[in-house]
N, C-alpha and C positions, 0 to 999 in steps of 0.2 A: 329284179333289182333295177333303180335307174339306175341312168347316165348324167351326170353336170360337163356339161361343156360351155365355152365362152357364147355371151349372149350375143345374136347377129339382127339386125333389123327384122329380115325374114321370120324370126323365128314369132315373134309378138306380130306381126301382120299376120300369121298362118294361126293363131292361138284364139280358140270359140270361151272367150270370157267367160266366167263363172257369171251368173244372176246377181250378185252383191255384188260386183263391180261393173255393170254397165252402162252403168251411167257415166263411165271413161271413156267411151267408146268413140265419141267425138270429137276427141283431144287424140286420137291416133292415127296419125298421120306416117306416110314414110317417112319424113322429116324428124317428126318427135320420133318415131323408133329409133332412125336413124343415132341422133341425140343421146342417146339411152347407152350404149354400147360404150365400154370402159374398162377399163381394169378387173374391176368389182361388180361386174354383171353374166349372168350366166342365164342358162336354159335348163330344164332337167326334163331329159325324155325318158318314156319308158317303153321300149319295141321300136324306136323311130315316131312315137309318136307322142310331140309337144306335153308337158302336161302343164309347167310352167314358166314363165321369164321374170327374173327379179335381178335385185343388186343395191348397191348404196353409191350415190353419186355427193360426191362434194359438194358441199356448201362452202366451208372454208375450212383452214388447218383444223383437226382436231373433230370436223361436226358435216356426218355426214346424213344424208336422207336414204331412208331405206324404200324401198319400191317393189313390188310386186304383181301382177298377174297372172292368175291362177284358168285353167280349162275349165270346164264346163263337168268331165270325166273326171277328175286328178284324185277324187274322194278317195279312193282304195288305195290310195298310193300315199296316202296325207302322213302315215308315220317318217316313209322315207325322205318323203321333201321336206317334211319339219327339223329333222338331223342334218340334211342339206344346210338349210338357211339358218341353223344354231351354228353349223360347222363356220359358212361361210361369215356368220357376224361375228364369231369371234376371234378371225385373221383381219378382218380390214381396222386399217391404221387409225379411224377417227376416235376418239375422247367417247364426243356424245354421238350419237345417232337416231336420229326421229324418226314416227312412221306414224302417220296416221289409217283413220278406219272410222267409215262413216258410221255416224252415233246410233243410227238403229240396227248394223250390221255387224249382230252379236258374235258367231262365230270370230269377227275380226276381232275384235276386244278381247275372247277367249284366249285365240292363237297369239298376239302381242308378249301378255299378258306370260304365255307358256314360254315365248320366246326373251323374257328376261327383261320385257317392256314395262316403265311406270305410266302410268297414267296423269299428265299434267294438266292439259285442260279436258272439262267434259265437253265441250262443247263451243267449236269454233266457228261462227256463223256463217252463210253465205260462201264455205270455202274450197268446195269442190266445184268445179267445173259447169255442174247442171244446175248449181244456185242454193246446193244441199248442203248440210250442218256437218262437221268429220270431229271426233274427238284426238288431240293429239298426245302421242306417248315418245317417253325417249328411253334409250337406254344407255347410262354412264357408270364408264368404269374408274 
């Protein structure tokens, strides 16, 4: 079984990125982790050990961004984090909530998608970090 506990900087500096998100990798910083830690962000370990860090951070009243990074290991574990992160999105206070997921990282489109997510644009150019394409999804209640 895991554990959710509140997200802490430490916990995404100590976390070995899955392969479809590392191209983040350069945008993490203690600062940005740091940044990250809120209300609405957690960890989920299983034995003490990281599997992921996520959460929804504000944009503004009503619309919030949802965020995630996932291990490298976390695969056997993916039923319980996914009831995690359905649990955890549908307590936070925002309307809408967005998340993207780079356009050729099909898995993420799947998971969205399971997670209650529509798909708005296919395809937003130029808009990650490494100079790469992310399709955006929201979900409004």
């Amino acid at each position: 079984m895991i554990s959710i506990v509140p997200y802490r900087a430490t916990h995404l500096l100590d976390l070995r990125i899955q392969k479809g998100q590392a191209y983040s990798t350069q945008a993490i910083t203690p600062d940005y982790a740091c940044r990250l830690e809120g209300e609405f962000a957690f960890t989920a370990f299983y034995h003490g050990k990281i599997l992921a860090v996520g959460g929804v951070v504000e944009l503004w009243a009503d619309r919030g961004l949802a965020w995630m990074m996932i291990d490298i290991d976390a695969g056997a574990h993916f039923v319980a984090l996914h009831r995690a992160v359905k649990r955890m999105l549908d307590i936070v206070p925002y309307r809408r909530i967005e998340a993207d997921t780079p356009c050729e990282f099909e898995p993420g489109h799947r998971w969205l998608k399971m997670l209650g997510f529509t798909l708005e644009a296919e395809c937003m150019k130029a808009h990650r970090i490494d100079g790469g394409d992310s399709a955006l999804y929201a979900r409004v209640r």
